[in-house]
PDB file of N, CA, C and O in Angstrom, chain B, residues numbered from 101:
ATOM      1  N   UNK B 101      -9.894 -83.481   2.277  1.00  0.00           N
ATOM      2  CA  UNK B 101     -11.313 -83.798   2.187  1.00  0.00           C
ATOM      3  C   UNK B 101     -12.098 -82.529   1.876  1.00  0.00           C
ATOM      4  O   UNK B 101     -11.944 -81.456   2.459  1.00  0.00           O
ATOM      5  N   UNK B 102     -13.026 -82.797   0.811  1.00  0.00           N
ATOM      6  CA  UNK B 102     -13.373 -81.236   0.464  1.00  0.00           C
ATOM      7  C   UNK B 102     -14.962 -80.955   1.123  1.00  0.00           C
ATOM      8  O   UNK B 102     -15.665 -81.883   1.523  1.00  0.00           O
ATOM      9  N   UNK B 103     -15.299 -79.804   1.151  1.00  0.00           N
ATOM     10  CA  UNK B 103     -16.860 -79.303   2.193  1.00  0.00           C
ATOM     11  C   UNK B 103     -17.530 -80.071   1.112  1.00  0.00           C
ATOM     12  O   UNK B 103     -17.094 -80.490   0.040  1.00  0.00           O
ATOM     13  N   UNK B 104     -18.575 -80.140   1.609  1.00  0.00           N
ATOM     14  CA  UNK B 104     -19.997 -80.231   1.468  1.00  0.00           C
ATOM     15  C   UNK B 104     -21.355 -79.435   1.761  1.00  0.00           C
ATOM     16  O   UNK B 104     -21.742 -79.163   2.898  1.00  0.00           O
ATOM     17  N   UNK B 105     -22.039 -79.092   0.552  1.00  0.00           N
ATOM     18  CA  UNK B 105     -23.535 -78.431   1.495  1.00  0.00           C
ATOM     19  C   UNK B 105     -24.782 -79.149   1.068  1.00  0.00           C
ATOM     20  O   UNK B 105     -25.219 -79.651   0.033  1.00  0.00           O
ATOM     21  N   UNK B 106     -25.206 -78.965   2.437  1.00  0.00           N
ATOM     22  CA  UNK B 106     -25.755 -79.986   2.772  1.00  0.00           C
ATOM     23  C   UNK B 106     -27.512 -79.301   2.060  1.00  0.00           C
ATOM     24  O   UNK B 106     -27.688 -78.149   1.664  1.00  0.00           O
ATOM     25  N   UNK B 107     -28.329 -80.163   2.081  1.00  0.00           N
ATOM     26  CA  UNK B 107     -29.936 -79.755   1.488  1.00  0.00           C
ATOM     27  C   UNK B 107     -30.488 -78.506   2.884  1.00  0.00           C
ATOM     28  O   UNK B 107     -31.639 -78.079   2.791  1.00  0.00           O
ATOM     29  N   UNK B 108     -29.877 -78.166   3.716  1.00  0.00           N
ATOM     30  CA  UNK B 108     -30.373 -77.118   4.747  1.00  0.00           C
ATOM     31  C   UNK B 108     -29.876 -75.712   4.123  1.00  0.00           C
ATOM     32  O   UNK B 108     -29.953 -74.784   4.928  1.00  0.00           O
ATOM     33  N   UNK B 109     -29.409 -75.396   2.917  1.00  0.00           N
ATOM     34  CA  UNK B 109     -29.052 -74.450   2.173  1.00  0.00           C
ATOM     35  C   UNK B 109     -29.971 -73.573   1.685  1.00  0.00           C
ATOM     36  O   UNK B 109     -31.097 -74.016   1.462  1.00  0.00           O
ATOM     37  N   UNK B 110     -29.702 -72.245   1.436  1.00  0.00           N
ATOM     38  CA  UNK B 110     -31.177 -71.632   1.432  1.00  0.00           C
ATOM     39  C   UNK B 110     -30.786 -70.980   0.352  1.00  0.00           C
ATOM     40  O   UNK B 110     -31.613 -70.105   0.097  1.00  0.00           O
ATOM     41  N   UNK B 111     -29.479 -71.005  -0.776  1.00  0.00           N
ATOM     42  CA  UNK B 111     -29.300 -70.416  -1.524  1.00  0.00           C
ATOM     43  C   UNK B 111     -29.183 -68.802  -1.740  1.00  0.00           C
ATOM     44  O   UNK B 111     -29.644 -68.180  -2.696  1.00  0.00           O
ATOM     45  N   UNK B 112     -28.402 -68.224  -0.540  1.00  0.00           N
ATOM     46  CA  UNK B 112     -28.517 -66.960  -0.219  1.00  0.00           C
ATOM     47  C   UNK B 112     -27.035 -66.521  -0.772  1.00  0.00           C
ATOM     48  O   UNK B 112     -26.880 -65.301  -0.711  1.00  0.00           O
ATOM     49  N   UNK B 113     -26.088 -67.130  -1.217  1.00  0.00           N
ATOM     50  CA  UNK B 113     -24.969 -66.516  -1.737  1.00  0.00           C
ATOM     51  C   UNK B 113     -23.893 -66.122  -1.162  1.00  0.00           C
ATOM     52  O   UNK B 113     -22.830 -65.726  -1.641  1.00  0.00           O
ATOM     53  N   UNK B 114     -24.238 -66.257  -0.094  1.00  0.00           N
ATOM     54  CA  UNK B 114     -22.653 -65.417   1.287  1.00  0.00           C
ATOM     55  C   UNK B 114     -21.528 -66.575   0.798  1.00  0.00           C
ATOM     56  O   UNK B 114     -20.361 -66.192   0.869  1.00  0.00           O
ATOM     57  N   UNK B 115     -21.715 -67.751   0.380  1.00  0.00           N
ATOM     58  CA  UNK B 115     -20.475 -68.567   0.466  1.00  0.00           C
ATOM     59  C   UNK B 115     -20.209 -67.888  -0.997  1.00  0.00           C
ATOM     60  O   UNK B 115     -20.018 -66.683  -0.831  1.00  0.00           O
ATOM     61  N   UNK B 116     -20.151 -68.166  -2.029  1.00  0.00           N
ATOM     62  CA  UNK B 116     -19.832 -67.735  -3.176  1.00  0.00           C
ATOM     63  C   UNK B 116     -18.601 -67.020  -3.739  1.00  0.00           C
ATOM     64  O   UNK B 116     -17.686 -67.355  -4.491  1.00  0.00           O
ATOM     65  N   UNK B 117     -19.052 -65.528  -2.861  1.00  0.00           N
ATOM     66  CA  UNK B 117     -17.599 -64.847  -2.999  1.00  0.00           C
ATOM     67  C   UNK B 117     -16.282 -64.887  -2.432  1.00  0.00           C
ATOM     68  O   UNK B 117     -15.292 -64.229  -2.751  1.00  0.00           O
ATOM     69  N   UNK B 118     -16.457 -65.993  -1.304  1.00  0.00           N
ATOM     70  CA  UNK B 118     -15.444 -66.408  -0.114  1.00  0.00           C
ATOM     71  C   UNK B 118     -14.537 -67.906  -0.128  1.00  0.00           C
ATOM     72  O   UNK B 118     -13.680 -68.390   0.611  1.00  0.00           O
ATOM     73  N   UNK B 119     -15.572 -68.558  -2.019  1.00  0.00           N
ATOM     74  CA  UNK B 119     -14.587 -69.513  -2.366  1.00  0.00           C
ATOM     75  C   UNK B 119     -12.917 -68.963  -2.963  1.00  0.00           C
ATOM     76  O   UNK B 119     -12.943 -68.227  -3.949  1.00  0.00           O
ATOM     77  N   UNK B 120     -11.897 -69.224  -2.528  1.00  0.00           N
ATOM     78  CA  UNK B 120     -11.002 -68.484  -3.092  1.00  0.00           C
ATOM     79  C   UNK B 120     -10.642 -69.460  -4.597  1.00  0.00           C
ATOM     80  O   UNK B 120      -9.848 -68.874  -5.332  1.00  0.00           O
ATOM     81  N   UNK B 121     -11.089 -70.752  -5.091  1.00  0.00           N
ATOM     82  CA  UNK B 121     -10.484 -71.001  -6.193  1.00  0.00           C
ATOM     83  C   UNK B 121     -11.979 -71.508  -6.840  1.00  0.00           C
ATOM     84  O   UNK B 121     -11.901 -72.523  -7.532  1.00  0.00           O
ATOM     85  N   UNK B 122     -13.190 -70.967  -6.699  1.00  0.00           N
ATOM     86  CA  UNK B 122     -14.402 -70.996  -7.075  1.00  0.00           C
ATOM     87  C   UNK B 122     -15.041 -72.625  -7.380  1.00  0.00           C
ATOM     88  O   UNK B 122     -15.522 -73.138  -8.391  1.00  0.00           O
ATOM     89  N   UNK B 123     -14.818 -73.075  -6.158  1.00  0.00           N
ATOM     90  CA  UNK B 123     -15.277 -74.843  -6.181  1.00  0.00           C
ATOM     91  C   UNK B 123     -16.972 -74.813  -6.212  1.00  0.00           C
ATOM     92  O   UNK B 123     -17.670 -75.795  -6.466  1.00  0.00           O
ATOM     93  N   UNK B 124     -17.370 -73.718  -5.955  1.00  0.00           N
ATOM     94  CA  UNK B 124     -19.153 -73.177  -5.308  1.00  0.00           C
ATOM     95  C   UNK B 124     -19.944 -73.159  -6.849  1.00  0.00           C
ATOM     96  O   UNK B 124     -19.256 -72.754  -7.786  1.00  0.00           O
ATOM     97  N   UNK B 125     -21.147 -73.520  -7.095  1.00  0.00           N
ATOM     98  CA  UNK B 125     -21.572 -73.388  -8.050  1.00  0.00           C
ATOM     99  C   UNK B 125     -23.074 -73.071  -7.844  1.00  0.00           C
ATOM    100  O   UNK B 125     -23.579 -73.848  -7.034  1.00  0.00           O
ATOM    101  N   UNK B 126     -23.999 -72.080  -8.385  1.00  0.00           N
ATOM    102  CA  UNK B 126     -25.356 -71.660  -7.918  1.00  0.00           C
ATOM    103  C   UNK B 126     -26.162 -72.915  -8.371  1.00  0.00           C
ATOM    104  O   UNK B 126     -25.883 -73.785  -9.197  1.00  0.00           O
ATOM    105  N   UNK B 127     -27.431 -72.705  -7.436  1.00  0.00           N
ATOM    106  CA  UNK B 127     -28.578 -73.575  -7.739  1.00  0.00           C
ATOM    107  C   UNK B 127     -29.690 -73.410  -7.028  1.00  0.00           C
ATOM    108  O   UNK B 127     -29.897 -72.353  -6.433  1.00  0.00           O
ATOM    109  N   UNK B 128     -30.934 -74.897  -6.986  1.00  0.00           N
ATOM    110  CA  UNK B 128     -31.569 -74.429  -5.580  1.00  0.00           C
ATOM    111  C   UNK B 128     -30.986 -74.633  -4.357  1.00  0.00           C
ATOM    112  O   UNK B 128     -31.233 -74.077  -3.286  1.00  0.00           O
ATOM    113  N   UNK B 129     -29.890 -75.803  -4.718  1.00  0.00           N
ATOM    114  CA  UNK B 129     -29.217 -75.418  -3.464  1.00  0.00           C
ATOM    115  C   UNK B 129     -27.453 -75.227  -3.832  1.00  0.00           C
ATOM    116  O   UNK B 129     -27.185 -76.414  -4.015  1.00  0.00           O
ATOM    117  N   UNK B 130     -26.955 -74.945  -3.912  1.00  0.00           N
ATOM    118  CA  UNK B 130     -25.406 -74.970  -3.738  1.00  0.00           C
ATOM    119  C   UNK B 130     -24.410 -76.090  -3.612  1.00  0.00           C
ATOM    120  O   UNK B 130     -24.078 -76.455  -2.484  1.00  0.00           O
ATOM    121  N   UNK B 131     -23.928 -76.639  -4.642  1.00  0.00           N
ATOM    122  CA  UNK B 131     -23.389 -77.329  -4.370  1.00  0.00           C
ATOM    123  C   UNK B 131     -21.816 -77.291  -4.830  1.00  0.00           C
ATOM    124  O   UNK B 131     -21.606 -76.958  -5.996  1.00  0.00           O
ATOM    125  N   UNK B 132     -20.608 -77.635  -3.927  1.00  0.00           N
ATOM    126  CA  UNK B 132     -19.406 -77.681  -3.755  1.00  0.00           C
ATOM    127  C   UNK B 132     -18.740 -78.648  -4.598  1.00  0.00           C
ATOM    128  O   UNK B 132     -19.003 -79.806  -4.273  1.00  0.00           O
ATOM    129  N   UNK B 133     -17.714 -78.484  -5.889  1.00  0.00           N
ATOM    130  CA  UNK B 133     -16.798 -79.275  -6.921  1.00  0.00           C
ATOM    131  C   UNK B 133     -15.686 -80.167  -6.314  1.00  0.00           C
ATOM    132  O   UNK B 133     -14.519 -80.128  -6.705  1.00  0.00           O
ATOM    133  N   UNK B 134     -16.059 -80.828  -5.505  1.00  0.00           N
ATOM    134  CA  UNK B 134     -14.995 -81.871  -4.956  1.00  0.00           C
ATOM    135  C   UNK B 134     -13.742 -81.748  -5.397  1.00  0.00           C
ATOM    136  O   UNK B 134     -12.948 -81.619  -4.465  1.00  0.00           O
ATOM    137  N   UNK B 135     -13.199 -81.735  -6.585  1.00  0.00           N
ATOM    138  CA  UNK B 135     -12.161 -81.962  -7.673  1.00  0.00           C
ATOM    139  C   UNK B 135     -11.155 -80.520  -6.612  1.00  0.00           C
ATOM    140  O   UNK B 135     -10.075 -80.556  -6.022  1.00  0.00           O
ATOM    141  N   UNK B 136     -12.315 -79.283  -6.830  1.00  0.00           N
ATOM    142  CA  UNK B 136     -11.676 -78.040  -6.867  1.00  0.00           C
ATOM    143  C   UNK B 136     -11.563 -77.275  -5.356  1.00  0.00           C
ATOM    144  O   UNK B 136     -10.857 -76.298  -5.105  1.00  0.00           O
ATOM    145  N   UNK B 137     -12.333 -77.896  -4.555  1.00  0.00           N
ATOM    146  CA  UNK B 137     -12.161 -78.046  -2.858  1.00  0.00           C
ATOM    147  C   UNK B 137     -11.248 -77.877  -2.184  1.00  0.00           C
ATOM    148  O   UNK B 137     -11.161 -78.732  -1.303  1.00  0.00           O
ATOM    149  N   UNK B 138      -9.924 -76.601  -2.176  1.00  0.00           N
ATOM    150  CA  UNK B 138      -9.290 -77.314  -1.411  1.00  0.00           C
ATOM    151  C   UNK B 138      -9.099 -77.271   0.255  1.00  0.00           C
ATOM    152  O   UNK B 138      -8.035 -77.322   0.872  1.00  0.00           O
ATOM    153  N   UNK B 139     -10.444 -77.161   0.785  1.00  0.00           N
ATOM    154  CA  UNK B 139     -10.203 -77.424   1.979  1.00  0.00           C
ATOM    155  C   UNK B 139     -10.178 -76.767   2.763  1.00  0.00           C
ATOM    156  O   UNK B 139     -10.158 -77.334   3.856  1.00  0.00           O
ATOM    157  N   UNK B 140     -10.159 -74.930   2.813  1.00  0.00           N
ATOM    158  CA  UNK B 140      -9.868 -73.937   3.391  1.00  0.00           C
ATOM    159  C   UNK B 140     -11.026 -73.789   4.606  1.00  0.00           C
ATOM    160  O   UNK B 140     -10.660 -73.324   5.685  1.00  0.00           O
ATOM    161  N   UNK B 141     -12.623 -74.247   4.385  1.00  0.00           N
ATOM    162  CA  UNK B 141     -13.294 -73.424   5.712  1.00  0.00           C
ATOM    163  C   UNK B 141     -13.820 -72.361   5.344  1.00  0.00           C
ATOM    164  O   UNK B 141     -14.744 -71.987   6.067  1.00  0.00           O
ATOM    165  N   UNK B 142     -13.531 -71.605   4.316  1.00  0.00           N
ATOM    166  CA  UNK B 142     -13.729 -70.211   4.153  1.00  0.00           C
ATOM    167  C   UNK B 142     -15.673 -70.145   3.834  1.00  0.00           C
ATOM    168  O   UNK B 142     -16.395 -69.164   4.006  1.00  0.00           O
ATOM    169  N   UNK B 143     -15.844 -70.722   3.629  1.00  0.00           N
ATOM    170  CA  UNK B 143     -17.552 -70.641   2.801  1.00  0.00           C
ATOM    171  C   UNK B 143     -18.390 -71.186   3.905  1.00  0.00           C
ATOM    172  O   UNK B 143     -19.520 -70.723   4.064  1.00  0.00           O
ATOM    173  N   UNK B 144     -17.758 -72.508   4.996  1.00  0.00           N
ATOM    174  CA  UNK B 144     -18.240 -72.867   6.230  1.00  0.00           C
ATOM    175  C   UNK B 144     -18.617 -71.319   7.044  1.00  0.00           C
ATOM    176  O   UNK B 144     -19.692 -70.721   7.095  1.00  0.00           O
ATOM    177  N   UNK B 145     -17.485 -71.019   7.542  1.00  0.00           N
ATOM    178  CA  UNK B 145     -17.656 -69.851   8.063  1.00  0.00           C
ATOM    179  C   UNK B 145     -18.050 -68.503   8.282  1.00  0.00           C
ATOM    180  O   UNK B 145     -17.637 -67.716   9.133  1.00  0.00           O
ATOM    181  N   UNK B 146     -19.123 -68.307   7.174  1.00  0.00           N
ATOM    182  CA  UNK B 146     -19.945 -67.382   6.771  1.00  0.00           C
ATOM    183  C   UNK B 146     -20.661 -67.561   6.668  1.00  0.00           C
ATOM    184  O   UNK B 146     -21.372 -66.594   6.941  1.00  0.00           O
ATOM    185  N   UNK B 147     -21.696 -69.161   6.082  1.00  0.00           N
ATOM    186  CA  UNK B 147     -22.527 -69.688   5.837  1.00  0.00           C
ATOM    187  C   UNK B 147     -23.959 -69.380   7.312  1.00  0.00           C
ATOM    188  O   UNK B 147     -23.848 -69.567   8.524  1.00  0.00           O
ATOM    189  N   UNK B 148     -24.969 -68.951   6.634  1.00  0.00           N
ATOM    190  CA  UNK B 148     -25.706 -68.335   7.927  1.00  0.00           C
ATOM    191  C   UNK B 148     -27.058 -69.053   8.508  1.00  0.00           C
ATOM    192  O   UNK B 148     -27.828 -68.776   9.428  1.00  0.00           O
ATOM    193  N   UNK B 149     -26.981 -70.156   7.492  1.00  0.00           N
ATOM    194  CA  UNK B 149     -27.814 -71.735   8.422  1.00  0.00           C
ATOM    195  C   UNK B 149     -26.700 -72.674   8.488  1.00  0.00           C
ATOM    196  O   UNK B 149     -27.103 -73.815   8.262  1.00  0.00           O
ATOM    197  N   UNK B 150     -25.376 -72.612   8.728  1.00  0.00           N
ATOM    198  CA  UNK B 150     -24.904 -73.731   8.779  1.00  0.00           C
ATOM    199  C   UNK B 150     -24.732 -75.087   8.290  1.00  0.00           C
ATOM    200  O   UNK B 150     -24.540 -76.194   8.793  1.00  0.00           O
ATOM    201  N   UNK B 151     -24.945 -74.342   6.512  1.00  0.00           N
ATOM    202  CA  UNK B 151     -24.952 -75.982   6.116  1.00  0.00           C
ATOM    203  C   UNK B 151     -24.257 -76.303   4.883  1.00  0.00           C
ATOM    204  O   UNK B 151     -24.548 -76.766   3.780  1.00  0.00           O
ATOM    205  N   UNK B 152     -23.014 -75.793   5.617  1.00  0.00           N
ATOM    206  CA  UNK B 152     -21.380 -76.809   5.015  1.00  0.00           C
ATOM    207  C   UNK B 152     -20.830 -77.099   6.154  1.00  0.00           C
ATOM    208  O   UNK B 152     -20.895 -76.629   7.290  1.00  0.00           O
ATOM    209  N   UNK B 153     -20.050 -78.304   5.451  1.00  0.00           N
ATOM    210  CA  UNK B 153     -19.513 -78.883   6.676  1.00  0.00           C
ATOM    211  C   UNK B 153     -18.625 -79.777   5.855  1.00  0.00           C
ATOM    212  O   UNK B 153     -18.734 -79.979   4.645  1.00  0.00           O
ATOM    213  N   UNK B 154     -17.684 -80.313   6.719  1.00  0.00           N
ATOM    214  CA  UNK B 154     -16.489 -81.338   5.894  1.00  0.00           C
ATOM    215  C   UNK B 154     -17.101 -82.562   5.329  1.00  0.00           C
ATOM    216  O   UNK B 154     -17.534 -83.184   6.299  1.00  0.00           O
ATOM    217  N   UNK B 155     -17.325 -83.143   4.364  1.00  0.00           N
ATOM    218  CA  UNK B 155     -17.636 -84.000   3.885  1.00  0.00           C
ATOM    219  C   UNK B 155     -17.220 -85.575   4.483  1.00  0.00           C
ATOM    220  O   UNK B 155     -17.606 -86.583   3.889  1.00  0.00           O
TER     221      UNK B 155
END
């Protein structure tokens, strides 16, 4: 099941470099390539309003 971010995103970039197969794509808010997701946590866990989460 791949993350999700959610509209509480503030577009600050910390997830970005911590996708390891680049599922992350810029915007006003950030949103995560389902297809390319695989699942790791890594972009959750840096994220500094908390808003990825498992889909």
């Amino acid at each position: 099941m791949a993350y999700k971010i959610s509209d509480a995103c503030v577009a600050c970039g910390t997830c970005l470099p911590e996708c390891p197969v680049e599922a992350i794509s810029e915007g006003d808010i950030y949103v995560i390539d389902p297809e390319k997701c695989i699942d790791c946590g890594a972009c959750a866990a840096v994220c500094p309003v908390s808003a990825i989460s498992p889909a």
